[in-house]
PDB file of N, CA, C and O in Angstrom, chain B, residues numbered from 101:
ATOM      1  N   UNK B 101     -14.164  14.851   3.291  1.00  0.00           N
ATOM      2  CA  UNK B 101     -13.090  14.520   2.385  1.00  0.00           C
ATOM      3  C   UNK B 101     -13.724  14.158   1.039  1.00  0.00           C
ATOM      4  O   UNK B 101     -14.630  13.339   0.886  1.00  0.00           O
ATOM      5  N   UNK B 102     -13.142  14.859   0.113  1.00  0.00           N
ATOM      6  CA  UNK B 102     -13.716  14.423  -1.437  1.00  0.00           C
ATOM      7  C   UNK B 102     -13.109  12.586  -2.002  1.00  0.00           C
ATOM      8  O   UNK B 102     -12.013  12.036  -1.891  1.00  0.00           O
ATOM      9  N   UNK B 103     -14.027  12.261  -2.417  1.00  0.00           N
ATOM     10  CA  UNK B 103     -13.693  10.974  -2.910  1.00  0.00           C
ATOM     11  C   UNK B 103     -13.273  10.913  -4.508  1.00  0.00           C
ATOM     12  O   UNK B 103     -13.363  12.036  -5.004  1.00  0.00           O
ATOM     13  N   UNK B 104     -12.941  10.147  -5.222  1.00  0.00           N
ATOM     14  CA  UNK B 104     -12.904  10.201  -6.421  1.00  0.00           C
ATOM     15  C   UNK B 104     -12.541   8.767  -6.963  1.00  0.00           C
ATOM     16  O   UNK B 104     -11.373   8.575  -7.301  1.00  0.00           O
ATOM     17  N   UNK B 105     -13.705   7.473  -7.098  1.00  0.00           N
ATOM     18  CA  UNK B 105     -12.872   6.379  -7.358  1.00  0.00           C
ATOM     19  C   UNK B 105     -12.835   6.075  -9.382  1.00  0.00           C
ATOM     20  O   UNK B 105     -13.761   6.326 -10.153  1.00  0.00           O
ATOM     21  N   UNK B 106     -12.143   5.779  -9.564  1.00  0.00           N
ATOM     22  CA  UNK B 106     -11.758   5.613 -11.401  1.00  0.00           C
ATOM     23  C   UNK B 106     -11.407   4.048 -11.108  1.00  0.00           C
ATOM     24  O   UNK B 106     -10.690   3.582 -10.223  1.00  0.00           O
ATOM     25  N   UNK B 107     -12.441   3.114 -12.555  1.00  0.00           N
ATOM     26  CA  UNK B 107     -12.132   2.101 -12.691  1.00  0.00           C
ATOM     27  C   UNK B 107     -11.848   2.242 -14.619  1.00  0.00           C
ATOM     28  O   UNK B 107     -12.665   2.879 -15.285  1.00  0.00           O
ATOM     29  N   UNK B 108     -10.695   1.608 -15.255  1.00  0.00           N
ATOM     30  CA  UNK B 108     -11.162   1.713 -16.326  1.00  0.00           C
ATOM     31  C   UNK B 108     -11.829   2.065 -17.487  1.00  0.00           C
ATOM     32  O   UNK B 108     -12.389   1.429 -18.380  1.00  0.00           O
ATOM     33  N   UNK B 109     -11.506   3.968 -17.112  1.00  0.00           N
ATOM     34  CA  UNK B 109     -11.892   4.496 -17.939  1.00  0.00           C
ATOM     35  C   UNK B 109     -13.377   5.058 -17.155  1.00  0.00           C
ATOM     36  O   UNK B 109     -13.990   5.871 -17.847  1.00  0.00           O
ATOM     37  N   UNK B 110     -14.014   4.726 -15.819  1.00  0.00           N
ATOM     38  CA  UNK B 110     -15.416   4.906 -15.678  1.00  0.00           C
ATOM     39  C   UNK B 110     -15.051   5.660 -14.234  1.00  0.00           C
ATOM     40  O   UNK B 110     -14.065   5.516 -13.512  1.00  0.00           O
ATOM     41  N   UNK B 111     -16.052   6.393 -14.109  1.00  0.00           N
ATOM     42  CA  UNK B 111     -15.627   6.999 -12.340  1.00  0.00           C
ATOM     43  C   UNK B 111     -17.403   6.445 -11.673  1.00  0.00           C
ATOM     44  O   UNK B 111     -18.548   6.878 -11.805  1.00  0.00           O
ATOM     45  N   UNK B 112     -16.786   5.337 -10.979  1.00  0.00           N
ATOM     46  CA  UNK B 112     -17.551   4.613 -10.097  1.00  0.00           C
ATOM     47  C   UNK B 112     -18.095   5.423  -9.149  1.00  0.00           C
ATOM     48  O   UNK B 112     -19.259   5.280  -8.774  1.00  0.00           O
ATOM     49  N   UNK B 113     -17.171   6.484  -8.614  1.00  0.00           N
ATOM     50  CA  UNK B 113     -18.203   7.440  -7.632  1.00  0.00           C
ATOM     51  C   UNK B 113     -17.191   8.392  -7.348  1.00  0.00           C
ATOM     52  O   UNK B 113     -15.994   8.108  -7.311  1.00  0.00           O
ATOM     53  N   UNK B 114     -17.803   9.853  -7.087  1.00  0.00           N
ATOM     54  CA  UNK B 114     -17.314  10.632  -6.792  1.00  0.00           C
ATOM     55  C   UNK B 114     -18.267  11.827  -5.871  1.00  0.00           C
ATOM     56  O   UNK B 114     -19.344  12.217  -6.321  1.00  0.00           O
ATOM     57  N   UNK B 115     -17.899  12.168  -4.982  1.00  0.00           N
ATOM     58  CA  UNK B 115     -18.526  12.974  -3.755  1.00  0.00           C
ATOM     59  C   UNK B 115     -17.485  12.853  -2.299  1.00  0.00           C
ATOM     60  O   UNK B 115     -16.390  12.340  -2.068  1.00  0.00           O
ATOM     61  N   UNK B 116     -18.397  13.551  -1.582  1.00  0.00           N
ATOM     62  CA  UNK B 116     -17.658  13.557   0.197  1.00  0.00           C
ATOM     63  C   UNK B 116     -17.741  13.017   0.757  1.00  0.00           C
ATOM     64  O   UNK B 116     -18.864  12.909   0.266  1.00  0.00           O
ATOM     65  N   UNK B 117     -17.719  12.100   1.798  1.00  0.00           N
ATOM     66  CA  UNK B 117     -17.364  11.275   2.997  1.00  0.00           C
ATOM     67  C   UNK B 117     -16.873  11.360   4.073  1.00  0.00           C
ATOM     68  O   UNK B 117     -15.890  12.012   4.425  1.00  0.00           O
ATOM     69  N   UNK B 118     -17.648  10.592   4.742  1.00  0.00           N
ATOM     70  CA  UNK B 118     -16.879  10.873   6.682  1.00  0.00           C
ATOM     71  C   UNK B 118     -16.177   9.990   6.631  1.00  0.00           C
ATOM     72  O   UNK B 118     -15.863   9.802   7.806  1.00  0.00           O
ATOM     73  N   UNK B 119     -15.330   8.759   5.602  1.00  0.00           N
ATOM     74  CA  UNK B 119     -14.491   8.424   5.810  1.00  0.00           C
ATOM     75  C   UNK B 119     -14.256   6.835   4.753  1.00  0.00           C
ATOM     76  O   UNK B 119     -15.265   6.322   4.269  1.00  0.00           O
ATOM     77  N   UNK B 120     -13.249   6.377   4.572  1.00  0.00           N
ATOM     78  CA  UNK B 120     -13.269   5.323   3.681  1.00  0.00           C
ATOM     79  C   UNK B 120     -12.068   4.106   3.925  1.00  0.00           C
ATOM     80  O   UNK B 120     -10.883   4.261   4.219  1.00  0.00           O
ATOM     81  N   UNK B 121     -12.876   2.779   3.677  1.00  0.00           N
ATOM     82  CA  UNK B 121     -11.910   1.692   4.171  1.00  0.00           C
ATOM     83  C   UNK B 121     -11.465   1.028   2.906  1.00  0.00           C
ATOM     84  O   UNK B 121     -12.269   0.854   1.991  1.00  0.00           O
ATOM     85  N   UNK B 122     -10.296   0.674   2.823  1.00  0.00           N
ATOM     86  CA  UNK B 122      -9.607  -0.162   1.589  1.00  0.00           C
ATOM     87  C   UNK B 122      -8.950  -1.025   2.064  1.00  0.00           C
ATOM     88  O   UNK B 122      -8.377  -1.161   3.146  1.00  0.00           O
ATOM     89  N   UNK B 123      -9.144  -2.081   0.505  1.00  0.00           N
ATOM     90  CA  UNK B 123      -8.404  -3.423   1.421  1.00  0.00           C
ATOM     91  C   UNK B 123      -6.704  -3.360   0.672  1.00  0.00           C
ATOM     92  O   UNK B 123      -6.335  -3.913  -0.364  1.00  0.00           O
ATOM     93  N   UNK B 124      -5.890  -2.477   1.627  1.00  0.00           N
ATOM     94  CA  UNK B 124      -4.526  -2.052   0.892  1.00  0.00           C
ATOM     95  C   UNK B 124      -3.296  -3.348   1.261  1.00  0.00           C
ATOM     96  O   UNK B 124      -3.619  -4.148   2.139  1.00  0.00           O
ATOM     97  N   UNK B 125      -2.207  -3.485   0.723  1.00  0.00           N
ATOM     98  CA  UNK B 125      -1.688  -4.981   0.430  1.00  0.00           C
ATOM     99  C   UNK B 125      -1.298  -5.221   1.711  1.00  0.00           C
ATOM    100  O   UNK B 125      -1.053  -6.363   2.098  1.00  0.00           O
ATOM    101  N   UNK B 126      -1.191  -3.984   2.609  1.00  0.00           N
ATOM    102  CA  UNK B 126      -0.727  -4.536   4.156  1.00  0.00           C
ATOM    103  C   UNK B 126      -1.874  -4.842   5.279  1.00  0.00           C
ATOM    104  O   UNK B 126      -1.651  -4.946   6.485  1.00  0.00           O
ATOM    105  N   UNK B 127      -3.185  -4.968   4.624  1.00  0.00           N
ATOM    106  CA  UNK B 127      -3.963  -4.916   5.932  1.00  0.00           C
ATOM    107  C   UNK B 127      -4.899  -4.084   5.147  1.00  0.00           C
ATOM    108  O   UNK B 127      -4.536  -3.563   4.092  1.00  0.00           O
ATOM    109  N   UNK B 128      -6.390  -3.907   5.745  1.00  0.00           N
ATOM    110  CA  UNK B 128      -7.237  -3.017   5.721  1.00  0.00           C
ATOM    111  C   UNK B 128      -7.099  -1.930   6.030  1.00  0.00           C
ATOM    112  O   UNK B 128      -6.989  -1.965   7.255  1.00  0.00           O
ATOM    113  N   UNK B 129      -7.022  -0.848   5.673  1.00  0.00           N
ATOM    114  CA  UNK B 129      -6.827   0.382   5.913  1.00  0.00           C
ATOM    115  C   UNK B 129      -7.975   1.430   6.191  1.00  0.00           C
ATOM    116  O   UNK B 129      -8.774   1.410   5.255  1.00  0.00           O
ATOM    117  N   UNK B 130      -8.370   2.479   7.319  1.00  0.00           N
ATOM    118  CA  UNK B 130      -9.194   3.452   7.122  1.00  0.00           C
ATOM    119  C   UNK B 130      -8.976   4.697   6.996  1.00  0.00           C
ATOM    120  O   UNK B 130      -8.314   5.141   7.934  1.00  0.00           O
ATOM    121  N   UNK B 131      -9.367   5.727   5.931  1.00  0.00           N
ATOM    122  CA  UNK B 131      -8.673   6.773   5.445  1.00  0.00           C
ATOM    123  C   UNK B 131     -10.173   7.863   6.495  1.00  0.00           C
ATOM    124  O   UNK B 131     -11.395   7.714   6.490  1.00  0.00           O
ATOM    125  N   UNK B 132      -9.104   9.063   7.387  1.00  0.00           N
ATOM    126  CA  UNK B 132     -10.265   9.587   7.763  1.00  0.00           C
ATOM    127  C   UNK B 132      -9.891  11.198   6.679  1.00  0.00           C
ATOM    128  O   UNK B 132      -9.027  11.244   5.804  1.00  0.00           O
ATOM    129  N   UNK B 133     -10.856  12.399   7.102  1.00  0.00           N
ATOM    130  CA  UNK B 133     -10.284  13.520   6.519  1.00  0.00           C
ATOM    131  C   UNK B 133      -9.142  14.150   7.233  1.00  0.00           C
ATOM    132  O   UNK B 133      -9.376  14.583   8.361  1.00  0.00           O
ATOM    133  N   UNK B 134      -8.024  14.260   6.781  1.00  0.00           N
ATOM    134  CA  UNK B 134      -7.255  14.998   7.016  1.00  0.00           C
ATOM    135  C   UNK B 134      -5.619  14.271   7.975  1.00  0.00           C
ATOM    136  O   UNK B 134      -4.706  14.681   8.692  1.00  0.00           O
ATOM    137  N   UNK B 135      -6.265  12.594   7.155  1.00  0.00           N
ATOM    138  CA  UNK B 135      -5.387  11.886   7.100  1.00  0.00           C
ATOM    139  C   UNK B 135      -3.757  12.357   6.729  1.00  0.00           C
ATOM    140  O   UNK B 135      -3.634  13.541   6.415  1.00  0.00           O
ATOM    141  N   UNK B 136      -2.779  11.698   6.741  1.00  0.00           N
ATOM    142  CA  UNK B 136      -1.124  12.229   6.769  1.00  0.00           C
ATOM    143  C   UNK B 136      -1.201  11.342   5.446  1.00  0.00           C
ATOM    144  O   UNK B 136      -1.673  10.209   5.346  1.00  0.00           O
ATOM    145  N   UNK B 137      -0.439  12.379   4.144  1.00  0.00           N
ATOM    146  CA  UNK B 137      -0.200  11.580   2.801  1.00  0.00           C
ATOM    147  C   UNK B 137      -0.056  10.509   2.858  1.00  0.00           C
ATOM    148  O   UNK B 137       0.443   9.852   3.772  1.00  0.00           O
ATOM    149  N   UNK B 138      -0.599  10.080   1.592  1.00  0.00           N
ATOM    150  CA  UNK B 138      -0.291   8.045   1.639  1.00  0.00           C
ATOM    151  C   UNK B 138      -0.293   7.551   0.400  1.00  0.00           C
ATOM    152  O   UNK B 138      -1.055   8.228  -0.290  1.00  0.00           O
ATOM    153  N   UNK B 139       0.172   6.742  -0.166  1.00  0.00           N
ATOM    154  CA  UNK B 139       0.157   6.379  -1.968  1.00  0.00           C
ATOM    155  C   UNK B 139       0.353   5.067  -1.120  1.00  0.00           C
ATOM    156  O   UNK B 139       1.216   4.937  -0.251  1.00  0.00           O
ATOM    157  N   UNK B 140      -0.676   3.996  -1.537  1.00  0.00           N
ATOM    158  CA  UNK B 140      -1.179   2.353  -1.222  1.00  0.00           C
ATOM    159  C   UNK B 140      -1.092   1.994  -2.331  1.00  0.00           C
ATOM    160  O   UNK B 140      -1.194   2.899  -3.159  1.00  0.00           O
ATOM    161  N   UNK B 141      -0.854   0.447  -2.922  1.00  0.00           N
ATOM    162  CA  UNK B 141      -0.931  -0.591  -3.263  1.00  0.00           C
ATOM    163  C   UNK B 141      -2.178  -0.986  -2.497  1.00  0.00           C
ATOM    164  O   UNK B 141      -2.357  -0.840  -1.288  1.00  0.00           O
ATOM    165  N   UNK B 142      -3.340  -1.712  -3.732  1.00  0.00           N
ATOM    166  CA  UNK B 142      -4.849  -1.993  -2.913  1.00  0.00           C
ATOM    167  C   UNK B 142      -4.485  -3.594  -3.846  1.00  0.00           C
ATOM    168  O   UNK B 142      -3.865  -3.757  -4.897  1.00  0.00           O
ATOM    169  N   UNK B 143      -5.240  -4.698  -2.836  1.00  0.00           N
ATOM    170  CA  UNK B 143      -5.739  -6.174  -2.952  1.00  0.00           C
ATOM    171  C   UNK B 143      -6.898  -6.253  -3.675  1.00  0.00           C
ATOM    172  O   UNK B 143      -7.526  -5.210  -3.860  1.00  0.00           O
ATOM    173  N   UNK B 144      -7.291  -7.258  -4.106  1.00  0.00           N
ATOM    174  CA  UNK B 144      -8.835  -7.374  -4.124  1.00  0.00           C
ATOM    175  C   UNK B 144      -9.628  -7.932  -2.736  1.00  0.00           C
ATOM    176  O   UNK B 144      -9.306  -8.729  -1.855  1.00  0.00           O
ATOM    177  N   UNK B 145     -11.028  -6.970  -3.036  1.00  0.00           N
ATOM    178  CA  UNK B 145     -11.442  -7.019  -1.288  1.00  0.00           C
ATOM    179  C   UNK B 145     -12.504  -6.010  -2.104  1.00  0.00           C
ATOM    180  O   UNK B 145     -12.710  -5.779  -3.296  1.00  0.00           O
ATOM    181  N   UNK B 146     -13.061  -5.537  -0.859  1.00  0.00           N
ATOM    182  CA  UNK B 146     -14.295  -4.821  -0.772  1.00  0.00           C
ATOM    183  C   UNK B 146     -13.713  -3.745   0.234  1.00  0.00           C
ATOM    184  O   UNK B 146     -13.178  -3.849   1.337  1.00  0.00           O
ATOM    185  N   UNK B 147     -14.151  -2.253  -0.898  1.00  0.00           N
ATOM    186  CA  UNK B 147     -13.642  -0.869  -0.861  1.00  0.00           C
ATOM    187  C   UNK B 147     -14.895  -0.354  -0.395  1.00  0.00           C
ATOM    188  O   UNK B 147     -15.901  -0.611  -1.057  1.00  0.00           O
ATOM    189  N   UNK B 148     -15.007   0.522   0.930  1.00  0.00           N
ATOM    190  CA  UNK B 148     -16.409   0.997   1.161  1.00  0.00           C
ATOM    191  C   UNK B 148     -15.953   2.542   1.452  1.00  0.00           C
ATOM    192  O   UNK B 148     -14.916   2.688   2.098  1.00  0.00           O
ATOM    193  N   UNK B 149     -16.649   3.675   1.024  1.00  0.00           N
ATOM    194  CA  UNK B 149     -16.884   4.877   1.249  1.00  0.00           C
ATOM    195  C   UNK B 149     -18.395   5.249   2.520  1.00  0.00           C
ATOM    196  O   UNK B 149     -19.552   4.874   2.330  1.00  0.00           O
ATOM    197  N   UNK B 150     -17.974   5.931   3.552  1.00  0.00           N
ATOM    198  CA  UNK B 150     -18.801   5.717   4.430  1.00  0.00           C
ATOM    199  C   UNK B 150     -19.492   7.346   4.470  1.00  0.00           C
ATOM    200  O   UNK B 150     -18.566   8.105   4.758  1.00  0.00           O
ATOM    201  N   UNK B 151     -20.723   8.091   4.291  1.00  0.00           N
ATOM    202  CA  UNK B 151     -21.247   8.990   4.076  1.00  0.00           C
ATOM    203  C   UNK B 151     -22.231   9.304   5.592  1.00  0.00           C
ATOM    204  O   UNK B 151     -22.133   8.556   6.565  1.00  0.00           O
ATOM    205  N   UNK B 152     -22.985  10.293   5.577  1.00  0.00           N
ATOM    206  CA  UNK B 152     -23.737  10.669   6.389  1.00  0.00           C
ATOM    207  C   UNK B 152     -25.063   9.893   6.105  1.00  0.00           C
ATOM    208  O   UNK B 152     -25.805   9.700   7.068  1.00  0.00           O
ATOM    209  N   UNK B 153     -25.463   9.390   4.770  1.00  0.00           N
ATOM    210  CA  UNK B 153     -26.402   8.571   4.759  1.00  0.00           C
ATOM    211  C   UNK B 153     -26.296   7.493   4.966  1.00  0.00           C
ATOM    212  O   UNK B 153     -27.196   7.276   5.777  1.00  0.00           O
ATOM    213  N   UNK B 154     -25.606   6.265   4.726  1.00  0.00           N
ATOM    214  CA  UNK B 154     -24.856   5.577   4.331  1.00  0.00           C
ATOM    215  C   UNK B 154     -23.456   4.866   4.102  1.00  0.00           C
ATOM    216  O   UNK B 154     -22.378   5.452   3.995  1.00  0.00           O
ATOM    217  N   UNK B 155     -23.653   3.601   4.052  1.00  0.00           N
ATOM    218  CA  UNK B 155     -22.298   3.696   3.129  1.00  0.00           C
ATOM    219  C   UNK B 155     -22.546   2.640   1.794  1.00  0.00           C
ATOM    220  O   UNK B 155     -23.313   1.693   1.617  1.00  0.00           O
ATOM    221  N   UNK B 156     -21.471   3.315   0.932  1.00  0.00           N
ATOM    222  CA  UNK B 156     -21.711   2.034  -0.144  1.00  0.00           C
ATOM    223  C   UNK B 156     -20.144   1.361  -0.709  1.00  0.00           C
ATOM    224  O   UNK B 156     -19.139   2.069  -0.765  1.00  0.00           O
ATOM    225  N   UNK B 157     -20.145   0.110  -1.045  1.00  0.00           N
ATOM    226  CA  UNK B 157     -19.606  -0.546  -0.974  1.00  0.00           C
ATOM    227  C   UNK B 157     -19.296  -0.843  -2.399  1.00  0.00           C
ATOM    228  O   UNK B 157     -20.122  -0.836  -3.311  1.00  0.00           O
ATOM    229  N   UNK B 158     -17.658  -1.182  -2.532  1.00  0.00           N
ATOM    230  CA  UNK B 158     -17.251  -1.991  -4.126  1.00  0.00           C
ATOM    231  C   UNK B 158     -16.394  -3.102  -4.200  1.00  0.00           C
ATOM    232  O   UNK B 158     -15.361  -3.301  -3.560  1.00  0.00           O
ATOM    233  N   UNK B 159     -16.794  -3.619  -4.828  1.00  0.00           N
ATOM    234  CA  UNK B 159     -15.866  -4.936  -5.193  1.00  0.00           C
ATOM    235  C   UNK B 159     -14.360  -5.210  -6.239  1.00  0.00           C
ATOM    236  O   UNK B 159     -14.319  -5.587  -7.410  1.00  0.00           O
ATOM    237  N   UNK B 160     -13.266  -4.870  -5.341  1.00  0.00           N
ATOM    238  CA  UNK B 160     -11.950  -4.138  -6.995  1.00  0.00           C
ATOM    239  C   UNK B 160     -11.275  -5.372  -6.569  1.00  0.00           C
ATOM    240  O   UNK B 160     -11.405  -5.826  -5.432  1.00  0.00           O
ATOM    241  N   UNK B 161     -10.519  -5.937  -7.527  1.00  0.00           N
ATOM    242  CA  UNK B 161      -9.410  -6.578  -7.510  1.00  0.00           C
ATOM    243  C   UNK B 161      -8.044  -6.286  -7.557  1.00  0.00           C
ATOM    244  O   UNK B 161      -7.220  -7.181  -7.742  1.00  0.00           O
ATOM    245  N   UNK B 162      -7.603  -4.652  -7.345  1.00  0.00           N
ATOM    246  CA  UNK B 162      -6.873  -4.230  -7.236  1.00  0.00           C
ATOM    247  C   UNK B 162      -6.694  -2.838  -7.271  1.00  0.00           C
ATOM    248  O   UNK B 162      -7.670  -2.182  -6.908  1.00  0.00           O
ATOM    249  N   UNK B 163      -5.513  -2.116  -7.680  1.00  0.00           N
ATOM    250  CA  UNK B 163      -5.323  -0.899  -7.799  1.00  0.00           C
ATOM    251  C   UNK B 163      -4.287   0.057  -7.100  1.00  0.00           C
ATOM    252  O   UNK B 163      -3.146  -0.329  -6.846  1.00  0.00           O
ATOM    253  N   UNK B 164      -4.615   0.986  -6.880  1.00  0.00           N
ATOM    254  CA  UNK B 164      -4.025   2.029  -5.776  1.00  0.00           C
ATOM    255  C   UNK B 164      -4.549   3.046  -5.727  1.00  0.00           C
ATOM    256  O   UNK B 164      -5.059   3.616  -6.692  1.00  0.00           O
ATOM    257  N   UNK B 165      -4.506   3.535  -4.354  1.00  0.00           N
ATOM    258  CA  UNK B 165      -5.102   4.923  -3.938  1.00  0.00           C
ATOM    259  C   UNK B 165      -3.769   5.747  -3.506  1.00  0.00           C
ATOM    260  O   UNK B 165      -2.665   5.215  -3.396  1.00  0.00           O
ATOM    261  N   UNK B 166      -4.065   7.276  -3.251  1.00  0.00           N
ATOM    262  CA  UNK B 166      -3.538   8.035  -3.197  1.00  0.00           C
ATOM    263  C   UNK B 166      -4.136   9.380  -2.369  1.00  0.00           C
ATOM    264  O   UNK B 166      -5.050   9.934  -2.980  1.00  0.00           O
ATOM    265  N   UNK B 167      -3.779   9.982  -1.106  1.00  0.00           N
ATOM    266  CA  UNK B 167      -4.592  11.058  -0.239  1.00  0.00           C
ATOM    267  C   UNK B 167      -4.013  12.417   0.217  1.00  0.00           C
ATOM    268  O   UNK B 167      -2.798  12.471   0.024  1.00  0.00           O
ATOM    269  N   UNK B 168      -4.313  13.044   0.527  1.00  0.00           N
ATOM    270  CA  UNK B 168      -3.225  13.862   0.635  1.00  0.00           C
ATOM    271  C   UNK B 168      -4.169  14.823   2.269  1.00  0.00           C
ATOM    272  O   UNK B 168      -3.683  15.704   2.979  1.00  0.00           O
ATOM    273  N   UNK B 169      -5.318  14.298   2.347  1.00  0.00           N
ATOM    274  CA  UNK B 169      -5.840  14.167   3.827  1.00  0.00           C
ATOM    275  C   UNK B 169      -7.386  15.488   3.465  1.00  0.00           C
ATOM    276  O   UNK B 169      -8.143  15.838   4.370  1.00  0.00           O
ATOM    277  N   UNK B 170      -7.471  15.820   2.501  1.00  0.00           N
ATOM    278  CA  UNK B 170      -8.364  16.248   1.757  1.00  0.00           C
ATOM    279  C   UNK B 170      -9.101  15.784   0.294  1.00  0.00           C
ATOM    280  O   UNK B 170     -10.163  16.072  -0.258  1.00  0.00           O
ATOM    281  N   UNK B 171      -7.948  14.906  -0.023  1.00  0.00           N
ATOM    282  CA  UNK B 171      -8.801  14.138  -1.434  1.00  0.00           C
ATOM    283  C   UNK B 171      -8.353  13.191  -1.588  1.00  0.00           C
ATOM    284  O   UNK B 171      -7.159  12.962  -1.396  1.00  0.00           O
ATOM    285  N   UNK B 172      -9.611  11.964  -2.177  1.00  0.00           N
ATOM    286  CA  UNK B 172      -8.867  10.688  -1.583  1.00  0.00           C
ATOM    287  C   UNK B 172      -9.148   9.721  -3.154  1.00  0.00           C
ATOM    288  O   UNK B 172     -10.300   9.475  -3.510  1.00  0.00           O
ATOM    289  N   UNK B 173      -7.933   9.252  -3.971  1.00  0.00           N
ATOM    290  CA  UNK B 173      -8.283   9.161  -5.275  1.00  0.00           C
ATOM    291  C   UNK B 173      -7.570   7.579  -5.513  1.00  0.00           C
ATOM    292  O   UNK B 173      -6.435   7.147  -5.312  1.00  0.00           O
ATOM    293  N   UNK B 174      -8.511   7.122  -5.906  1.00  0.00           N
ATOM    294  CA  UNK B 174      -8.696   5.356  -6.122  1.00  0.00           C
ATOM    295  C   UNK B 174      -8.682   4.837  -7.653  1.00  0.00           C
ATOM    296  O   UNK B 174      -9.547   4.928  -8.524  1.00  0.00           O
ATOM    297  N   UNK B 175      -7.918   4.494  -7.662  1.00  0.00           N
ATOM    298  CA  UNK B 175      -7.913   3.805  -9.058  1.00  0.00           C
ATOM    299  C   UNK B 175      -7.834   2.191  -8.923  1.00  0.00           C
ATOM    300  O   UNK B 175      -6.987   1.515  -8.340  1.00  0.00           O
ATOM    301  N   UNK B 176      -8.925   1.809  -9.607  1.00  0.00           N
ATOM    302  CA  UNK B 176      -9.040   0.502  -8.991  1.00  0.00           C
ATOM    303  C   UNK B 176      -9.350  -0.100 -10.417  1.00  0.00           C
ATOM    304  O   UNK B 176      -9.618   0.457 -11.482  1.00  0.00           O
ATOM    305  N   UNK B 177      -9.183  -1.815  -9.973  1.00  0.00           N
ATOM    306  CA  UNK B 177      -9.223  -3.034 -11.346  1.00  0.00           C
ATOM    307  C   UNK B 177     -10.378  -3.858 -10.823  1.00  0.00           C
ATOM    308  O   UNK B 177     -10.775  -4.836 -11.455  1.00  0.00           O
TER     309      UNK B 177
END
């Protein structure tokens, strides 16, 4: 699944993933590929994108994401 996170004008990261957790206003959420559409309201919390190497981790105080189960696009504060 392609990632794409935008903070303020900056794109914090963008690439593929085996999968990504957000802290969305109802609960933690995990987005896999090929997830069923979703437009979230995100908390502040710690947003992690999880890779084949890795994973790396961000710190937002808010935002919203948006998926459509192939691209997964974060706009975060």
């Amino acid at each position: 699944m392609h990632v794409s996170v935008y903070s303020l004008g900056k794109t914090l990261y963008e690439g593929t993933v085996a999968s990504a957790t957000l802290p969305a206003e109802d609960g933690v959420i995990g987005i896999l590929p090929h997830h069923v559409p979703l437009m979230t309201a995100l908390k502040s919390g710690q947003m992690a994108v999880h890779t084949e190497t890795g994973e790396q981790t961000f710190s937002i105080a808010g935002g919203f994401a948006y998926t459509d189960g192939k691209y997964l696009v974060v706009l975060a504060d």
